[in-house]
Backbone bond lengths (Angstrom), bond angles and torsions (degrees), N, CA, C in turn:
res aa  C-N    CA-C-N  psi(-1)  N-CA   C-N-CA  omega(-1)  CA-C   N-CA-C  phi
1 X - - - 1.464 - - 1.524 109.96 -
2 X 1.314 117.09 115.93 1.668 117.59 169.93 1.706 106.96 -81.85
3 X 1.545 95.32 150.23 1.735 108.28 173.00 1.444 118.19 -105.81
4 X 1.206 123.53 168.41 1.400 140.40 174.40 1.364 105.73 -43.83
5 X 1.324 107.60 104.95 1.224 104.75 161.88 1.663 129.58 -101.04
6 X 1.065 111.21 -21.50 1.827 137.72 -171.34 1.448 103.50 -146.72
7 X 1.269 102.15 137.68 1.739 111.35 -173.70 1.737 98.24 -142.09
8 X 1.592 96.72 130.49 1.739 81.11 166.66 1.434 93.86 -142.02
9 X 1.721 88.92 155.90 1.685 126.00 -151.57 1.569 101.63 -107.23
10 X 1.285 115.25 119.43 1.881 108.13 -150.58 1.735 90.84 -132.36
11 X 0.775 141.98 72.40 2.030 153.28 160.59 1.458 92.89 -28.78
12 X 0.931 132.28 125.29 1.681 137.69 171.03 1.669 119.00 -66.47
13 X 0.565 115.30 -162.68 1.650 117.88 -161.38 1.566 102.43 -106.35
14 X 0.885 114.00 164.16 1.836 140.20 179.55 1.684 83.47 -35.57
15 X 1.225 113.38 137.87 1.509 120.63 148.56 1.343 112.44 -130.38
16 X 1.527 109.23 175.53 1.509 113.52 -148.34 1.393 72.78 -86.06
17 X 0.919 137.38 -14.58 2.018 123.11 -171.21 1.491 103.96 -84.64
18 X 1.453 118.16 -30.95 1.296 123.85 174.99 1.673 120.54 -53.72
19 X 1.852 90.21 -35.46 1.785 110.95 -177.81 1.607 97.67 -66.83
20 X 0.770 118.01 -55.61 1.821 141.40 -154.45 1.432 98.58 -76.42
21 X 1.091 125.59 -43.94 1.629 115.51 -168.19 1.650 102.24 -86.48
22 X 1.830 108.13 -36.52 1.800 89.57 156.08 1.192 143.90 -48.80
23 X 1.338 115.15 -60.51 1.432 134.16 142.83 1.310 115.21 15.04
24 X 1.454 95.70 -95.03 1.580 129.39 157.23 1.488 106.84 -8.67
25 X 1.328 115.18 -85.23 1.232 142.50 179.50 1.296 108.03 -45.20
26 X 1.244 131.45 -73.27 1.567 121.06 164.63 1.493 139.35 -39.40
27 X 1.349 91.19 -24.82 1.925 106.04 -159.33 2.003 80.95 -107.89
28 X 1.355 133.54 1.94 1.306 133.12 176.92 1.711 104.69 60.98
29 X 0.957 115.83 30.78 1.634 105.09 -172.83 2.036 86.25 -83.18
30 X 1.683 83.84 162.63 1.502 93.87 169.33 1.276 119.33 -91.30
31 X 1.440 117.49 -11.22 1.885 121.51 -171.49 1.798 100.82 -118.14
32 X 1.144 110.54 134.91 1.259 109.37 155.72 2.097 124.24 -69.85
33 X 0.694 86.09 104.49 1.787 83.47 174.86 1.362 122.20 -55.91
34 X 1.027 123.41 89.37 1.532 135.61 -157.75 1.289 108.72 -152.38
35 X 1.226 133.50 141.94 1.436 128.52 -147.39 1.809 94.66 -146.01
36 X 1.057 110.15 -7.20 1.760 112.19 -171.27 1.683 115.01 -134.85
37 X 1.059 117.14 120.49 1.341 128.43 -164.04 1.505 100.82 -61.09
38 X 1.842 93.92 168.48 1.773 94.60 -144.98 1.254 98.90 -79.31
39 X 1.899 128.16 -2.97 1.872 113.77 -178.89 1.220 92.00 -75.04
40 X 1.475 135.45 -41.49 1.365 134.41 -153.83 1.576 128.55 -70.00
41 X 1.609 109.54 -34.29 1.385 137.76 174.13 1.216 107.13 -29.65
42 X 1.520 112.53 99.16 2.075 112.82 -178.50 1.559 105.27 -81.00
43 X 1.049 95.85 174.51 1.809 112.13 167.85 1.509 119.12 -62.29
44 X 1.052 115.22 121.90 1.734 123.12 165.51 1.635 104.54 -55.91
45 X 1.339 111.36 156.88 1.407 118.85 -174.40 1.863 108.81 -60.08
46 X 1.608 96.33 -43.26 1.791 102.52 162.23 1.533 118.98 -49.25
47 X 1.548 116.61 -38.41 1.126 123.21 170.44 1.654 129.59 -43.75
48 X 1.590 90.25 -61.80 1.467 95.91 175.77 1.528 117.69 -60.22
49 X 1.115 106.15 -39.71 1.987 121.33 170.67 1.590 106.36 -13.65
50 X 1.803 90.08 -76.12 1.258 110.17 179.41 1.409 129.12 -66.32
51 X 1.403 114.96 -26.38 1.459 117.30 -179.85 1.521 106.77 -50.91
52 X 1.495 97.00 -62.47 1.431 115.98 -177.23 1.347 128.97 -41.06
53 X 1.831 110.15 -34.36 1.381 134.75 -179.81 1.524 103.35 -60.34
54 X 1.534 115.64 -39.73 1.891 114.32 -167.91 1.379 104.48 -61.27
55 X 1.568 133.98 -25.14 1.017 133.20 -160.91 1.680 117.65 -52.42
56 X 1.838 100.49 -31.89 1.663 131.52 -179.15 1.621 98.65 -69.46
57 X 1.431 135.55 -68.52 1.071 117.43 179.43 1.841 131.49 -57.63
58 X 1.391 87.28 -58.78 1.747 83.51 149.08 1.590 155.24 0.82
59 X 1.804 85.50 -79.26 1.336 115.72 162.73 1.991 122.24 -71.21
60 X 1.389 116.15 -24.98 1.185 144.34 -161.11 1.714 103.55 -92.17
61 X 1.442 113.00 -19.91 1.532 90.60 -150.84 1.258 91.06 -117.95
62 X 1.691 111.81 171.01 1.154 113.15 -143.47 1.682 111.82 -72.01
63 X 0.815 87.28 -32.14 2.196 103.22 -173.37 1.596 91.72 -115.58
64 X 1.401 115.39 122.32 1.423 107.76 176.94 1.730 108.05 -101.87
65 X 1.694 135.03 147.73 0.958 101.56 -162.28 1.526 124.62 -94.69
66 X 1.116 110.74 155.63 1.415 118.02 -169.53 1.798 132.90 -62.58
67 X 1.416 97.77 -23.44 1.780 128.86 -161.81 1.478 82.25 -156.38
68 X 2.079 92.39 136.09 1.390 91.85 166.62 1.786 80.63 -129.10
69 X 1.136 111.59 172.55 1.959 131.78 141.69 0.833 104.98 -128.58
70 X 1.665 97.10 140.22 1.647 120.91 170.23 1.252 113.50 -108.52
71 X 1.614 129.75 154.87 1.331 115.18 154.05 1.684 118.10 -77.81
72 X 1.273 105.35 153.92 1.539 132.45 -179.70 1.873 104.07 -50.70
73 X 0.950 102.32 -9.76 1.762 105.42 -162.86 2.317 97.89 -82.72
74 X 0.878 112.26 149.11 1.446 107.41 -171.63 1.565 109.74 -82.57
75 X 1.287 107.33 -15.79 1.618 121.21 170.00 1.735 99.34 -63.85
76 X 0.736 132.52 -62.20 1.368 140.52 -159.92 1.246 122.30 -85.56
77 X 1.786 115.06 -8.21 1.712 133.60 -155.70 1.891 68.87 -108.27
78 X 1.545 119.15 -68.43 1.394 111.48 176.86 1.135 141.85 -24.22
79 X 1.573 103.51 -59.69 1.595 121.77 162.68 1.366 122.31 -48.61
80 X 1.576 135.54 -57.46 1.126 123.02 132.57 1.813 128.88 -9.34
81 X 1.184 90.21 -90.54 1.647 103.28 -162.42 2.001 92.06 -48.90
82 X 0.836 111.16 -51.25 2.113 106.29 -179.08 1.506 97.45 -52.98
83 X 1.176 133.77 -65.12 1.343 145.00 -171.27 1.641 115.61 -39.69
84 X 1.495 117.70 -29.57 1.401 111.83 -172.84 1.523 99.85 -130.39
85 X 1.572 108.98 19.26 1.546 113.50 148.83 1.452 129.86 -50.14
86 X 1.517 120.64 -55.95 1.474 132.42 145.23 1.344 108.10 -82.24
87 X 0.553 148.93 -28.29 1.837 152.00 -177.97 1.721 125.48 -46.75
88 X 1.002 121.69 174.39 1.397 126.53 138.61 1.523 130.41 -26.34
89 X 1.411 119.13 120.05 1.626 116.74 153.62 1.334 119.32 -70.64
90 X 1.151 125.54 103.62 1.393 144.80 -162.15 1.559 94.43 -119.88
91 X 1.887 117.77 93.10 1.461 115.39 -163.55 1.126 108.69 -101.00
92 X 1.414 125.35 11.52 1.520 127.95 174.88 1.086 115.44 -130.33
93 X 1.269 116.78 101.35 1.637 133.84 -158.01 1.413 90.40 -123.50
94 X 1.557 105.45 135.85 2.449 109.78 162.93 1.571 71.62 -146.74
95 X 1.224 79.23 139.73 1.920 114.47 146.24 1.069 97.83 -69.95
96 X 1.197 122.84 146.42 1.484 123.35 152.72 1.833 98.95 -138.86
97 X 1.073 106.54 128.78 2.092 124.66 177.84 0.990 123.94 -60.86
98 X 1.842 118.47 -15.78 1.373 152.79 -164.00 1.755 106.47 -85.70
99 X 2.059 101.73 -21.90 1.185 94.92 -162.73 1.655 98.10 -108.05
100 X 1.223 108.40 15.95 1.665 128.55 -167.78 1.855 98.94 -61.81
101 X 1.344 105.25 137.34 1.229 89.94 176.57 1.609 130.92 -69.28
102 X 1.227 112.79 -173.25 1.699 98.88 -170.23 1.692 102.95 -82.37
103 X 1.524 106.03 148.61 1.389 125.95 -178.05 1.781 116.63 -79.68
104 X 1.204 105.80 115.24 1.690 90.81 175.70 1.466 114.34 -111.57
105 X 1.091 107.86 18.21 1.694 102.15 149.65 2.146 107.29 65.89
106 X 1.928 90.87 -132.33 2.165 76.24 172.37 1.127 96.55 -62.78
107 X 1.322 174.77 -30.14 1.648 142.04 -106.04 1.952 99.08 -125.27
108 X 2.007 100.30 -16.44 1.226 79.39 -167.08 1.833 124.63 -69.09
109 X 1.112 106.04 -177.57 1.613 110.47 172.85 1.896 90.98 55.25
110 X 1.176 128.03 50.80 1.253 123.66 162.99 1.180 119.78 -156.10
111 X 1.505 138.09 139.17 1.327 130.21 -131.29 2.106 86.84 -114.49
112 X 1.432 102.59 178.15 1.202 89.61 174.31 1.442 131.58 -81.69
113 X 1.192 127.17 14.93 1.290 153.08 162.00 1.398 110.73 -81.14
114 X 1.309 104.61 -45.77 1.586 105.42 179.84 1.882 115.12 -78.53
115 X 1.472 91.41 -17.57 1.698 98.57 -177.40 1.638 107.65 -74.37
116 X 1.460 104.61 -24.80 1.578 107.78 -156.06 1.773 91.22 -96.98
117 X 1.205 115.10 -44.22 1.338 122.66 -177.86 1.959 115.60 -61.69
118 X 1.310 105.67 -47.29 1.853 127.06 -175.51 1.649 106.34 -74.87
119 X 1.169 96.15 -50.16 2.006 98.80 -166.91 1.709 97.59 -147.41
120 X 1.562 111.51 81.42 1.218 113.27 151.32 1.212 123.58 -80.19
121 X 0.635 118.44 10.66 1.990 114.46 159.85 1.278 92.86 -61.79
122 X 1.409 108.95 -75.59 1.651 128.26 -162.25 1.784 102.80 -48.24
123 X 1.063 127.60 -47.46 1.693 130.89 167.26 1.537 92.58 -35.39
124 X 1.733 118.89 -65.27 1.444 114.16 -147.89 1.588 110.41 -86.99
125 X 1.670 108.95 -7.52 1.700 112.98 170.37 1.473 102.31 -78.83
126 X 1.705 123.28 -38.46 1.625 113.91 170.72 1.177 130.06 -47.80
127 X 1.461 100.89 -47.35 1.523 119.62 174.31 1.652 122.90 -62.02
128 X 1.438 94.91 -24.96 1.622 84.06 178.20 1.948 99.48 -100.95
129 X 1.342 114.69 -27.15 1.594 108.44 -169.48 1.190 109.76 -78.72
130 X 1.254 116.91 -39.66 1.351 124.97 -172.70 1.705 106.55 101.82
131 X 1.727 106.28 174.10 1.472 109.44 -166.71 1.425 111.00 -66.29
132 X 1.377 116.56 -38.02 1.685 131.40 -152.80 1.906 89.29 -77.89
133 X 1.314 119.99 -35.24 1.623 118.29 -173.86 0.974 122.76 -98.93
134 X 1.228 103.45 -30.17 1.809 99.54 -179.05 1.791 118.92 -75.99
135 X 1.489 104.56 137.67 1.184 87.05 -144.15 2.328 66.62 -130.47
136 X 1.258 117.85 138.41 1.193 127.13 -164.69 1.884 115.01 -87.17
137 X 1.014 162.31 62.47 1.051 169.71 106.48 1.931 92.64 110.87
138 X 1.443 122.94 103.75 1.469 95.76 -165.56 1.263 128.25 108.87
139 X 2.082 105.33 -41.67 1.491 97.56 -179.66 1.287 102.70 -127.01
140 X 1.455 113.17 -140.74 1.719 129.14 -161.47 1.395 94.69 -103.71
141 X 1.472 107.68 158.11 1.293 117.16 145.46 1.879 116.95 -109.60
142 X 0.856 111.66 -169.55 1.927 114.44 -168.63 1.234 89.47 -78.30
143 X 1.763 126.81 -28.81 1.138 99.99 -159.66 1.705 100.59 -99.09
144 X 1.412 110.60 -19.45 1.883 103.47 165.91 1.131 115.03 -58.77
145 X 1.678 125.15 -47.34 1.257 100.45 170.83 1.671 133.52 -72.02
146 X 1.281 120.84 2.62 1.194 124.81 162.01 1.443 129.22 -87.66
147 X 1.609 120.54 4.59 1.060 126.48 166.92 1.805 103.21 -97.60
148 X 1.729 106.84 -39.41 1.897 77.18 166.80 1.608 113.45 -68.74
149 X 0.713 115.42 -57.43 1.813 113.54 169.86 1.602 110.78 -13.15
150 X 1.495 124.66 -67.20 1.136 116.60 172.55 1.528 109.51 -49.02
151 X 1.284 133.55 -52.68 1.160 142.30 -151.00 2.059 87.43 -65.83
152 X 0.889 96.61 -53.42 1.940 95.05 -173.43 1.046 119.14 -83.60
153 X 1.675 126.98 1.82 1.434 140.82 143.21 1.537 136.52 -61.03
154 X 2.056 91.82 -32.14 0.872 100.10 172.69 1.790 119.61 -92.63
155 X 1.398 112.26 -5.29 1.396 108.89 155.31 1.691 150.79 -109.27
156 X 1.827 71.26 18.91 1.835 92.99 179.80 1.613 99.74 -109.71
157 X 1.173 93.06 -6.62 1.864 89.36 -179.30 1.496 95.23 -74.59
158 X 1.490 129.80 -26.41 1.584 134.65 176.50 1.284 112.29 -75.55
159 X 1.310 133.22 -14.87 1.691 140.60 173.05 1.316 103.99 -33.72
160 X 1.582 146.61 105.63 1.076 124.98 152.64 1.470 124.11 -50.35
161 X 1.039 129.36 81.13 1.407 154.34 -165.97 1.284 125.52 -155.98
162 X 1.788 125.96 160.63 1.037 109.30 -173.07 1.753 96.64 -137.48
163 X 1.058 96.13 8.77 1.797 105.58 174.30 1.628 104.98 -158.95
164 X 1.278 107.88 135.05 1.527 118.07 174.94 1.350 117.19 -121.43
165 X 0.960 92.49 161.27 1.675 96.16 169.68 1.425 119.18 -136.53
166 X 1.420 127.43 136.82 1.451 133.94 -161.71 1.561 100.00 -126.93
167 X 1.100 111.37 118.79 1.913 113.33 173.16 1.630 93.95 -119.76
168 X 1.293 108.46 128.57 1.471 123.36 -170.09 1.934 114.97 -168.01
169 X 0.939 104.81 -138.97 2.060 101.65 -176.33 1.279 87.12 -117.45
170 X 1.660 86.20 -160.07 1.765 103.88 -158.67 1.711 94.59 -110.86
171 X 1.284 108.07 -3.85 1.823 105.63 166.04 1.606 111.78 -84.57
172 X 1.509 99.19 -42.31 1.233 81.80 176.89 2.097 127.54 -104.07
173 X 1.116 103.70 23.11 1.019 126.40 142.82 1.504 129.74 -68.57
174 X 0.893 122.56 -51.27 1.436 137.31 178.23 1.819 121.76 -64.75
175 X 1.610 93.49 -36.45 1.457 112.26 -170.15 1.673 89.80 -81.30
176 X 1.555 122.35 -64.31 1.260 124.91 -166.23 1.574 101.00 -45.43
177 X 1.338 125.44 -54.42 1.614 104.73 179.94 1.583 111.18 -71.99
178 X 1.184 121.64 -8.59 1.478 97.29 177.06 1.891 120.03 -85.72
179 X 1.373 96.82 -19.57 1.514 126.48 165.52 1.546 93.03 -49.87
180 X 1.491 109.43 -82.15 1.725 109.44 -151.86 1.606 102.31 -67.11
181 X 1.117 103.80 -24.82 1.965 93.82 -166.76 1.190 93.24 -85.08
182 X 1.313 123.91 -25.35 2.074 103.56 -176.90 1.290 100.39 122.95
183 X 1.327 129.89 1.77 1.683 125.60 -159.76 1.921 104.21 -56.76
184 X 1.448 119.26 141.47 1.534 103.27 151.66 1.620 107.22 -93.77
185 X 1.534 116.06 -154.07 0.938 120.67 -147.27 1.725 99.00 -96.87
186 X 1.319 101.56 -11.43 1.514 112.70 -171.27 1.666 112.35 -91.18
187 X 1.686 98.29 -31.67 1.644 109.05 -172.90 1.789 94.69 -80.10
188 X 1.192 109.40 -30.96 1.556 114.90 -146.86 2.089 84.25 -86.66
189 X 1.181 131.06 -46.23 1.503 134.06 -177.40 2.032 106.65 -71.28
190 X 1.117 110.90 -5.02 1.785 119.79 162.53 1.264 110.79 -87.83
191 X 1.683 96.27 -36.40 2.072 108.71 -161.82 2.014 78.82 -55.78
192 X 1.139 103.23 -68.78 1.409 112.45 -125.36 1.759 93.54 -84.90
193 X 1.528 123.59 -27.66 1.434 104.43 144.29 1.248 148.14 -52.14
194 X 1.608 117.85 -6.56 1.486 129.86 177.40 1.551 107.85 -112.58
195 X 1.799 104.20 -6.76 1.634 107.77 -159.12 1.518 104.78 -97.31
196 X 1.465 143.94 -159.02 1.345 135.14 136.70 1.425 84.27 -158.99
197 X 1.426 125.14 134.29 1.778 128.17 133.99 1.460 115.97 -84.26
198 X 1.454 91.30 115.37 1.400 124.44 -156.23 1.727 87.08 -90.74
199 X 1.495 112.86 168.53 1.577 112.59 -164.89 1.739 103.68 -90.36
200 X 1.130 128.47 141.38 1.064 147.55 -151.28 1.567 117.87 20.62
201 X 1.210 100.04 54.74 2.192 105.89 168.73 1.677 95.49 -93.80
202 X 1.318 73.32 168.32 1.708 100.30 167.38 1.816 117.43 -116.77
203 X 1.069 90.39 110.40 1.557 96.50 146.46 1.622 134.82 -96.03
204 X 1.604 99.01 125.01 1.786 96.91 -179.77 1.213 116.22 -109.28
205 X 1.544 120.10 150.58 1.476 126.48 -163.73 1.363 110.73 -134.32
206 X 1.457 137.55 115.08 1.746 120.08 -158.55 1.799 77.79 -121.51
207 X 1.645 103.96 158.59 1.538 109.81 162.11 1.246 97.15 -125.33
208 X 1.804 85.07 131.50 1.171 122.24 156.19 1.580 126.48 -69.46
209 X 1.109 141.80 117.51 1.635 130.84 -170.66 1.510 91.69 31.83
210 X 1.360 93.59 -126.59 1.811 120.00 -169.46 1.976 101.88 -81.85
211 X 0.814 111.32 -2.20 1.755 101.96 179.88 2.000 100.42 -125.88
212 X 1.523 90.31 159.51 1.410 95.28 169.30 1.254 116.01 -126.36
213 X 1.506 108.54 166.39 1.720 106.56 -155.36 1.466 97.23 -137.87
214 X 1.306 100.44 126.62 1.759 94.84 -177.61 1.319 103.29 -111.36
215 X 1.694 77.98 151.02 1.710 106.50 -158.72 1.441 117.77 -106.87
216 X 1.155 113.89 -54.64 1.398 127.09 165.30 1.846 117.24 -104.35
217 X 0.967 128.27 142.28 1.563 135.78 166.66 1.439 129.62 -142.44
218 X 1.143 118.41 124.92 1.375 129.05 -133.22 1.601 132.35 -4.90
219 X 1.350 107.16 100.88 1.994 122.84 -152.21 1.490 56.29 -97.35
220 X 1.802 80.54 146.91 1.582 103.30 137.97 1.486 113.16 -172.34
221 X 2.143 81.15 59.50 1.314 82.67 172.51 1.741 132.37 -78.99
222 X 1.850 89.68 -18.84 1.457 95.82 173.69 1.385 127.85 -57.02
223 X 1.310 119.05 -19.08 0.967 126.57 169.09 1.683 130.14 -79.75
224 X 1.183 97.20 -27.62 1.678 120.88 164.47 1.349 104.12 -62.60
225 X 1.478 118.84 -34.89 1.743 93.67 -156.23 1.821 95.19 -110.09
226 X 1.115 108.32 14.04 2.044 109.73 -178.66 1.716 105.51 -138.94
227 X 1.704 93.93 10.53 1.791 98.77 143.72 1.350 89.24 88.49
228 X 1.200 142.13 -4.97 1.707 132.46 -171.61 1.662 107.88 -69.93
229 X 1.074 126.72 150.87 1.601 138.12 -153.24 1.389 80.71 -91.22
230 X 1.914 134.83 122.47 1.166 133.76 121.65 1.592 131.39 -31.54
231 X 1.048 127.83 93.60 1.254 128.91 156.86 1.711 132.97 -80.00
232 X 1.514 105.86 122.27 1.736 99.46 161.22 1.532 109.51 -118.96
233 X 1.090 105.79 156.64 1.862 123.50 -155.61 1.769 90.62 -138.90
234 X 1.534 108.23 135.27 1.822 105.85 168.32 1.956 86.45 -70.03
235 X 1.572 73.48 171.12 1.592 98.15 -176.45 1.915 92.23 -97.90
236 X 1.442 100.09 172.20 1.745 106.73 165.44 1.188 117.59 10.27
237 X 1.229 143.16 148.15 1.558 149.39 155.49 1.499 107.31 -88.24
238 X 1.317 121.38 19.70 1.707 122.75 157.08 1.304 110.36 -76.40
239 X 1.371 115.05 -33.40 1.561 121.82 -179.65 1.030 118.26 -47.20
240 X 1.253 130.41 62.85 1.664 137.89 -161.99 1.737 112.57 -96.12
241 X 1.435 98.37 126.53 1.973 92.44 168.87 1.559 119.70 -31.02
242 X 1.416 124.04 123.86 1.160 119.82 156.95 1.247 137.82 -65.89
């Protein structure tokens, strides 16, 4: 049986919640206008653009991967399924629920205006726990979702495979490399203030012996060079002024 040797980290494409929670954010409203719960949330027309665009790196790179997981969310089942339209036959596909994005419980569908304005408690428990702990009445914190993460790390490291592929969000994108490279909670809250997973990039991750070394973090150059619209989206509305 061969192991993981190369893993790549694939953020799904523009979703209409991605449109809506900017919006939101610009126009200062406190609610996101969103009418469809967060597994259901499809791809924006930009979305599909880009889905479609991964098919080029994919197809392009040197080891294509063998096993992918998707998350359960229809944003991300999309991104996939567009992606190996021109792409790769990639014949061993699992959902796995583990790769679901993180849950925010009261805070969701509310912008950070609406977090500070609706449930200031919850503003002043962020402010004192920080991003990685605070965990919202209902939902996750960085570090719950990094214990399922371990949990589905620890059964893709068994993939007879030697390259995977993971299409999922930009939380759990972010967490999975801070997992494999070793990040703590201090290196990993710099990573991701200087970092962004941008909507359908790739991140690549190769292991070294027993450690992994990342190589790429959120490319999107494929998308640069076949004209698809780069998108960046804020992350969570926990992200509150300190």
């Amino acid at each position: 049986m061969t192991s993981l040797e190369e893993l790549w980290l694939v953020r799904h494409g523009e979703s209409i919640g991605n449109v809506a929670a900017t919006a939101a954010e610009v126009a200062g409203a406190e609610v996101i206008a969103l009418d469809t719960r967060d597994a259901d949330v499809p791809l924006s027309e930009t979305g599909v653009e880009q889905a479609r665009a991964l098919g080029a790196p994919l197809l392009g790179a040197e080891r294509i991967p063998e096993i992918a997981w998707v998350s359960p969310y229809v944003r991300a089942q999309q991104t996939f399924a567009l992606s190996i339209e021109n792409g790769p036959d990639i014949r061993r596909v699992l959902t796995d629920e583990r790769l679901r994005d993180r849950e925010l419980g009261i805070l969701d569908l509310l912008t950070r205006r609406g977090v500070v304005a609706r449930h200031p408690e919850e503003a002043a428990r962020r402010a004192n726990l920080g991003k990685y702990y605070h965990r919202p009445p209902g939902g996750e914190s960085w570090a719950d979702v990094s214990l399922r993460l371990r949990s589905f790390l620890h059964d893709a490291s068994a993939a007879d495979a030697r390259v995977g592929l993971v299409v999922a969000h930009d939380a759990v994108v972010m967490l999975l490399v801070a997992l494999l490279t070793g990040m703590g909670e201090a290196a990993l809250l710099r990573f991701a203030a200087a970092n962004t997973v941008l909507n359908a990039s790739v991140t690549r991750l190769r292991a070294d012996g027993e450690r992994w070394q990342l190589t790429d973090f959120s490319d999107v150059r494929h998308l640069e060079r076949l004209g698809a619209e780069v998108t960046a989206h804020p992350g969570s509305p926990d992200v509150l002024p300190r």
